[in-house]
C-alpha positions in Angstrom: 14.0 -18.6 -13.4 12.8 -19.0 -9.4 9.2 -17.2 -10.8 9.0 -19.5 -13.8 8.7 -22.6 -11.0 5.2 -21.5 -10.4 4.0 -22.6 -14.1 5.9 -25.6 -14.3 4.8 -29.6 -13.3 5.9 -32.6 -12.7 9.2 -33.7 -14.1 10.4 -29.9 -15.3 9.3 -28.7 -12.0 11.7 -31.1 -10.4 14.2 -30.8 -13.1 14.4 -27.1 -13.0 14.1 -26.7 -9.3 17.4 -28.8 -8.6 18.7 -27.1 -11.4 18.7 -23.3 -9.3 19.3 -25.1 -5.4 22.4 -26.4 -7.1 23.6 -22.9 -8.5 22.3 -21.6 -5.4 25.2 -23.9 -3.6 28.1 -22.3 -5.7 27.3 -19.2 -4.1 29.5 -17.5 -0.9 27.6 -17.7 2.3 27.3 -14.0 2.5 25.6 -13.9 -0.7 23.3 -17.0 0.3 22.3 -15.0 3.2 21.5 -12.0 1.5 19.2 -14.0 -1.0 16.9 -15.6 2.0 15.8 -12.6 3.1 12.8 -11.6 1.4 9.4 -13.1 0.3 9.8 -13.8 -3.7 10.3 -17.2 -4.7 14.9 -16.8 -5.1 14.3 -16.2 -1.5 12.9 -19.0 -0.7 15.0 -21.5 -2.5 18.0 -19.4 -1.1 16.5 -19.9 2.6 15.2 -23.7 2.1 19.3 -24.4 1.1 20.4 -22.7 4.5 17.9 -25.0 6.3 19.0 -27.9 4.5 22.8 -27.2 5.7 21.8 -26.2 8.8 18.2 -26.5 10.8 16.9 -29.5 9.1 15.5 -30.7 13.0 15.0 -27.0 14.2 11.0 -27.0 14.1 10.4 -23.6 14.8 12.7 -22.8 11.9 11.1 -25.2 9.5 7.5 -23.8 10.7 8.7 -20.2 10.1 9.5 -21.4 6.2 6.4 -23.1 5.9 4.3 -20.0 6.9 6.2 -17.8 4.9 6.5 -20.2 1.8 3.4 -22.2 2.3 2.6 -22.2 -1.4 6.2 -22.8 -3.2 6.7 -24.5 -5.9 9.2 -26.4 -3.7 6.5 -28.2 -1.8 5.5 -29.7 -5.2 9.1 -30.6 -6.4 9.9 -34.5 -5.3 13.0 -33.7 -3.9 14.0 -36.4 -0.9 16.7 -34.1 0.6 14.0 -32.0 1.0 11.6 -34.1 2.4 12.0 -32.2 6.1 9.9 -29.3 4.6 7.0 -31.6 2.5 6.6 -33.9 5.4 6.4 -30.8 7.9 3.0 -30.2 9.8 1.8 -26.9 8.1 2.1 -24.1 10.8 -1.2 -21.9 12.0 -1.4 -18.8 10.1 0.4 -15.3 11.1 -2.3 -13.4 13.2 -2.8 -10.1 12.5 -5.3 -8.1 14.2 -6.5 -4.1 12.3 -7.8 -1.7 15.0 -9.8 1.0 12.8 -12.9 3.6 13.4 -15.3 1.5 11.5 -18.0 4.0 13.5 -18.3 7.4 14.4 -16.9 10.7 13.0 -13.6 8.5 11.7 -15.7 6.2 9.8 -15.0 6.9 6.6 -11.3 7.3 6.4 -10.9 3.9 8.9 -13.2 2.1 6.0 -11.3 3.7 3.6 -8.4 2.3 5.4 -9.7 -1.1 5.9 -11.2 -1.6 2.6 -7.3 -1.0 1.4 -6.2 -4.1 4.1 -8.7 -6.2 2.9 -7.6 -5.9 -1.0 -4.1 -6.4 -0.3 -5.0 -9.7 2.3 -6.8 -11.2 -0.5 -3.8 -10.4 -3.2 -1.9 -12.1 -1.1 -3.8 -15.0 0.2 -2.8 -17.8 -1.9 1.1 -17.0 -0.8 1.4 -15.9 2.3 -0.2 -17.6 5.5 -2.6 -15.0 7.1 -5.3 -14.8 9.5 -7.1 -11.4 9.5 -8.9 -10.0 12.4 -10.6 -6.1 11.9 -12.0 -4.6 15.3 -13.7 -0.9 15.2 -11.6 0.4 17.9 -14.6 3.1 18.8 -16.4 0.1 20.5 -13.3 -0.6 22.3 -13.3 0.4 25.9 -9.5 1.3 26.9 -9.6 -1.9 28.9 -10.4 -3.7 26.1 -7.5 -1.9 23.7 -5.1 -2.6 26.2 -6.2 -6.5 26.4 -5.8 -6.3 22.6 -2.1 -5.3 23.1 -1.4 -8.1 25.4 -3.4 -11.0 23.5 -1.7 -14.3 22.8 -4.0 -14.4 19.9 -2.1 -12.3 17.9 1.1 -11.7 16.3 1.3 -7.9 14.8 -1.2 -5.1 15.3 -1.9 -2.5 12.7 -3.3 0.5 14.1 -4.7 2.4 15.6 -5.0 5.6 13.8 -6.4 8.2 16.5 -4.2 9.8 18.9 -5.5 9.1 22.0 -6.0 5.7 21.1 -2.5 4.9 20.2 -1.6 6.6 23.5 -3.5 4.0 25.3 -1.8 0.9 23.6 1.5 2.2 23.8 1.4 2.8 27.5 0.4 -0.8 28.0 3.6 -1.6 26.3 1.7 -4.4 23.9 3.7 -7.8 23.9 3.9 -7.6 19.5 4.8 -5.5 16.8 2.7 -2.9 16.3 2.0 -0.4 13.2 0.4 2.6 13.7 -1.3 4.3 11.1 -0.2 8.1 12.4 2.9 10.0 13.2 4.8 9.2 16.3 7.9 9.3 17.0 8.3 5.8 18.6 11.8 5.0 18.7 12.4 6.8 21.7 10.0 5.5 23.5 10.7 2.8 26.0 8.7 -0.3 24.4 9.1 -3.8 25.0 8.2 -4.6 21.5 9.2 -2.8 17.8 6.3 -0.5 17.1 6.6 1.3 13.7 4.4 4.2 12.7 3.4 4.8 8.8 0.4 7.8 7.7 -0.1 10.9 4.8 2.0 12.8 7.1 3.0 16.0 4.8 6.1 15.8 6.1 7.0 12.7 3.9 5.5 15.5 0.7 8.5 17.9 2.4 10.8 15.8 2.4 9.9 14.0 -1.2 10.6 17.7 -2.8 13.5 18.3 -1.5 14.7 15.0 -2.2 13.5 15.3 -6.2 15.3 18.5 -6.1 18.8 17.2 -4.7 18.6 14.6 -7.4 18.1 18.0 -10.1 20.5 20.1 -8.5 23.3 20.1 -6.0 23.4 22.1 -3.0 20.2 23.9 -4.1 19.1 27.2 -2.5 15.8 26.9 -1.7 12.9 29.4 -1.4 9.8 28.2 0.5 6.0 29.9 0.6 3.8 27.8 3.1 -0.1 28.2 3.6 -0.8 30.1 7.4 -1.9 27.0 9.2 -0.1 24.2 10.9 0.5 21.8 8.0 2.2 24.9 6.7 4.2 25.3 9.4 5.0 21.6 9.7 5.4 20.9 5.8 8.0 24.5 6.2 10.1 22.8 9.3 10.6 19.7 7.6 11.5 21.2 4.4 14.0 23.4 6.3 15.3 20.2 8.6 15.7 17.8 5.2 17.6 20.7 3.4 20.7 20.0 6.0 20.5 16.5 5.3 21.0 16.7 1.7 23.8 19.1 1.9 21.0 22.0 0.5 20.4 25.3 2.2 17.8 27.9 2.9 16.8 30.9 1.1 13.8 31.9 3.0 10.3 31.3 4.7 7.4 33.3 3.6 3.7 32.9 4.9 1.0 33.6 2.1 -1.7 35.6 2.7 -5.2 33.9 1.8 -6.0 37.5 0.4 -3.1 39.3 -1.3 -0.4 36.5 -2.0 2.1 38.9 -3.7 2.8 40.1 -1.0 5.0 37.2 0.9 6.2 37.0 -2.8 7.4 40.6 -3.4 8.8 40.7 -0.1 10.6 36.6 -1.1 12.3 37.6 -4.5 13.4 41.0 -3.5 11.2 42.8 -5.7 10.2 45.4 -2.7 13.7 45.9 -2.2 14.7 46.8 -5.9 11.2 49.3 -5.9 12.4 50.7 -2.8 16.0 51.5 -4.3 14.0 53.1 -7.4 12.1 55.2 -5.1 15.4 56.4 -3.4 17.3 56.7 -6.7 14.5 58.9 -7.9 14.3 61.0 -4.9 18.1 62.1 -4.6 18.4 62.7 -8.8 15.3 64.4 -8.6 14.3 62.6 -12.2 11.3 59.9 -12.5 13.3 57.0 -13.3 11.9 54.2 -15.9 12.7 50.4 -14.6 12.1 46.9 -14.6 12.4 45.3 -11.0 15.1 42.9 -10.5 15.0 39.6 -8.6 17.3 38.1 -6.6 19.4 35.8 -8.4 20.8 32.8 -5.7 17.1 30.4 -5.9 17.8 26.9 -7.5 14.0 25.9 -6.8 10.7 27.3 -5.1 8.5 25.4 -3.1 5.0 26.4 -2.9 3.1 24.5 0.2 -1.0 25.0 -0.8 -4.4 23.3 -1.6 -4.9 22.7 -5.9 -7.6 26.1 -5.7 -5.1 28.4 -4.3 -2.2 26.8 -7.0 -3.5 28.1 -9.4 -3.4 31.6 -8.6 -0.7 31.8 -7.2 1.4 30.0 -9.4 0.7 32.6 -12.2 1.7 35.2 -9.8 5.2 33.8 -9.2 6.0 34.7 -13.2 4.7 37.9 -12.9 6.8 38.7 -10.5 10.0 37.9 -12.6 10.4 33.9 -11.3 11.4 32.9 -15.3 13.1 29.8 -15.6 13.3 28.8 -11.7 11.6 25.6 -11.1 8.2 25.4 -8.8 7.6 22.0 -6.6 3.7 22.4 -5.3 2.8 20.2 -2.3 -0.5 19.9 -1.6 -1.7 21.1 -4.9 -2.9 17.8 -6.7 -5.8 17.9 -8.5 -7.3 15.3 -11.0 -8.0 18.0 -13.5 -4.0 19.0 -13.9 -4.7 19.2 -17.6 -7.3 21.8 -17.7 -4.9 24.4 -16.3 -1.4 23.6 -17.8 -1.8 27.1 -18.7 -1.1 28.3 -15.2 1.0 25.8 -14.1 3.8 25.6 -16.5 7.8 24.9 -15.6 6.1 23.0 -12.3 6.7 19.9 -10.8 3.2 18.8 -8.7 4.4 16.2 -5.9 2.1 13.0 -5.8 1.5 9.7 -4.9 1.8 7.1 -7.1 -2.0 6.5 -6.4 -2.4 9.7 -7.9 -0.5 8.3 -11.2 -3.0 5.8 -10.9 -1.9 2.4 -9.8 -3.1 -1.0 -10.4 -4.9 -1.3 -7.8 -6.4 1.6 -7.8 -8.2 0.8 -11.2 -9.1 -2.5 -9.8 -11.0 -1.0 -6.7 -12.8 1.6 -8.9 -16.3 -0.2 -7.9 -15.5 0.9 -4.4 -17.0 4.5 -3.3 -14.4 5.5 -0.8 -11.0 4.5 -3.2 -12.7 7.6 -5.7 -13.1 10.3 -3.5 -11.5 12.7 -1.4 -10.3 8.9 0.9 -9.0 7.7 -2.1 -5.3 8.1 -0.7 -6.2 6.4 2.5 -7.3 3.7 0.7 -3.9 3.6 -0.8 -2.8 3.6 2.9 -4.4 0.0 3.8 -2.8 -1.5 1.3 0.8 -0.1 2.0 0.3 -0.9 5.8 -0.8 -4.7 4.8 1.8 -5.6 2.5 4.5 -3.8 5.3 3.0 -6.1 8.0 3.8 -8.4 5.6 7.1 -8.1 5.2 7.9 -7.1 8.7 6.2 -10.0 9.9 7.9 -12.7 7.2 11.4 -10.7 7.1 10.7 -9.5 3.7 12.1 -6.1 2.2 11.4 -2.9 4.2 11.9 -0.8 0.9 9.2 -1.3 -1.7 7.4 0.7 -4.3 3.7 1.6 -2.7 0.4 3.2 -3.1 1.4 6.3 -1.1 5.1 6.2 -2.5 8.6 4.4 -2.5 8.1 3.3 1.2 10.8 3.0 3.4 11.5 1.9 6.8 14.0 4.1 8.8 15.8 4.1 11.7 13.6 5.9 13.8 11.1 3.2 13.1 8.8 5.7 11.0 7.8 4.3 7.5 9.3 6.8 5.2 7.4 7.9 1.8 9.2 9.3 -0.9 6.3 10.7 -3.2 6.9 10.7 -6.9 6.2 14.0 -9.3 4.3 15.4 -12.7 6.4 17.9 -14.8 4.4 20.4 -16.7 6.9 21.8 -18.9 7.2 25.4 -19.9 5.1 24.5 -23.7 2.6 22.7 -21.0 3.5 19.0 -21.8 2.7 16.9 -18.9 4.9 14.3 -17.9 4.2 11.4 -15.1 7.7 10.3 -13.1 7.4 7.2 -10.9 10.3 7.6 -8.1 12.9 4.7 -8.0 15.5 4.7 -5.8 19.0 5.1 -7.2 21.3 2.2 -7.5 24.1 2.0 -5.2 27.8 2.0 -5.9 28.0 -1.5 -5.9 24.7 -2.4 -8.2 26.1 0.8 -10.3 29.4 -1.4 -10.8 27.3 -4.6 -11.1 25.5 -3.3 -14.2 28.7 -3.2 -15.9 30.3 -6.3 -14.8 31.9 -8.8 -17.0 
């Protein structure tokens, strides 16, 4: 009913906006509260009623509405006890200022990056009350970066994305919050201000599969086969480190050769092992023995970390070797051409971003070169870090549905991504799942409520 407010005038705007503040007023405090805090219309209503009760003289409170709500359908509504918010001064805008490689040998992915902030700024211009400043930060001096972090000019920083130059802003301690477009750990650091980190770390890819598989299986025994280079070994760690937290465990790391594969995966299903009892058995019996290898039987799921070239060798492999019915979660492996090469690829689950499902705004930036290519995800990124300044600037949700996946804030102040999957089946049909959070206990009882 709060969304239908925006099509309505006059009269029936009044009329119906009275209607939900005074079914708004029925409700418990607690669930008043809980209302206010976000950035949809409900909010807003919920949050203008709290006002009204409480803060109708508290300026700054009344300025931190307006900027948040500065195009409600409440401002429109002639409603006199509400007359504390339409006669209001509007407030300046919320200052955000990007710091991206606009030049240089980061060009490309900070365009890509900016050209994601800039679609999102102008989704969300008519709402939300935002002044955009974009700086290249490689014609920054680090005199200048560190001046940026203690500007009074502006409220919330996003970036940087280098290393080197988020070292320099942190260690002026900047006097705002900040969100950093890599992976740092920040919440242990001593800063005066909340600095919050989000990027295409693979660890979030890890920790997606082994989060899809906990939803498929309990305590799942997990096999792993990672590429020889650091994202391997990272993507491997995490992998192992998220398997305690969902109550899984390990059933093995195995490095795979560029060159002969099979063998990490002879070695990882026990395959050597039941040759090498063949061989013995042969030996002592003195007979050549006839047999077909046999696997080892305690793997709920595989998890194959690898670019899309190398997936499709080495996902073939994995059957030959006896794998069956055992699911396979790639990372890594993406590839816009999926259905060309079911064939290889069946029983698998590819781990992807909802950008890869193809989003829509992703269709609506296809005149843009970088949002096609091989940057296409980190223009996904600018978008996801604009609508989270968003709502960590206005107090809005900090667990929303993105272009990079189901984004959510954590405790150590990193920007979570849960990624979301295709399933090729074992007769090759493809299927596209969008991750959604699962409802809690108490919405689970809601939904059945009287």
């Amino acid at each position: 009913d709060a969304e239908r407010l925006r099509y309505l005038e006059a009269d029936q705007l009044n009329a119906e906006t009275r209607r939900i503040l005074g079914e708004l007023e029925q409700l418990p405090d607690r669930i008043l509260l809980d209302l206010s805090i976000g950035t949809d219309l409900l909010a807003g209503l919920a949050h203008a009623l709290q006002l009204k009760t409480t803060s109708t003289t508290d300026e700054d409170a009344i300025s931190q509405w307006l900027r948040k709500y500065r195009a409600h359908p409440l401002l429109k509504a002639r409603l006199t006890d509400y007359e504390f918010l339409t006669e209001a001064a509007l407030p300046d805008d919320f200052k955000v200022t990007v710091l991206l490689p606009l030049s240089g040998d980061w060009a490309n992915a900070g365009r890509a990056i900016r050209d994601g902030i800039l679609f999102e700024y102008q989704q969300r211009q008519t709402t939300v009350g935002v002044a955009l400043t974009v700086i290249d930060s490689e014609s920054l001096t680090p005199e200048q970066l560190i001046a940026t972090g203690q500007s009074t000019d502006t409220e919330f920083v996003i970036g940087p994305l280098q290393k080197d130059k988020i070292a320099i802003l942190l260690e002026s301690q900047p006097r705002m919050p900040v969100l950093l477009l890599n992976r740092i750990q920040t919440n242990a650091l001593p800063l005066k201000s909340p600095t919050y980190s989000l990027s295409l770390a693979v660890e979030d890819d890890a920790e997606s599969t082994i989060n899809q598989i906990a939803r498929e299986v309990d305590q799942a025994r997990v096999v792993v086969f990672h590429s020889d280079s650091p994202l391997g070994v990272r993507s491997a760690e995490a992998i192992r480190q998220q398997l305690t937290v969902v109550g899984g465990s390990h059933a093995g790391q195995f490095i795979l050769d560029d060159k002969k594969p099979e063998t990490a995966i002879t070695q990882a299903f026990g395959v050597t092992d039941s040759e090498n009892r063949r061989r013995e058995l042969s030996k002592t019996l003195g007979l050549r023995l006839e047999h077909t290898p046999r696997i080892r039987q305690d793997m709920s799921a595989v998890v194959v970390h690898t670019d899309p070239k190398k997936a499709q060798r080495i996902r073939p492999l994995l059957d030959f070797y006896y794998l069956d019915q055992t699911p396979v979660y790639l990372i890594g492996a993406y590839r816009d051409d999926l259905h060309d090469i079911v064939e290889d690829l069946k029983n698998t689950r590819v781990m992807v971003t909802p950008w890869d499902l193809g989003t829509p705004a992703k269709q609506a930036l296809t005149s843009r070169p970088l949002a096609q290519g091989v940057f296409g995800s980190l223009v996904g990124v600018g978008i996801d870090a604009m609508n989270m300044a968003v709502q960590l600037g206005f107090g809005g949700s900090t667990s929303i549905q993105g272009e990079t996946g189901f984004l959510t804030l954590g405790a150590d102040s990193m920007i979570h991504r849960q990624l979301s999957t295709i399933h090729i089946s074992s007769t090759e049909d493809i299927t596209r799942h969008l991750w959604e959070p699962l409802p809690s206990l108490l919405q689970s009882d809601l939904f059945y409520a009287d």
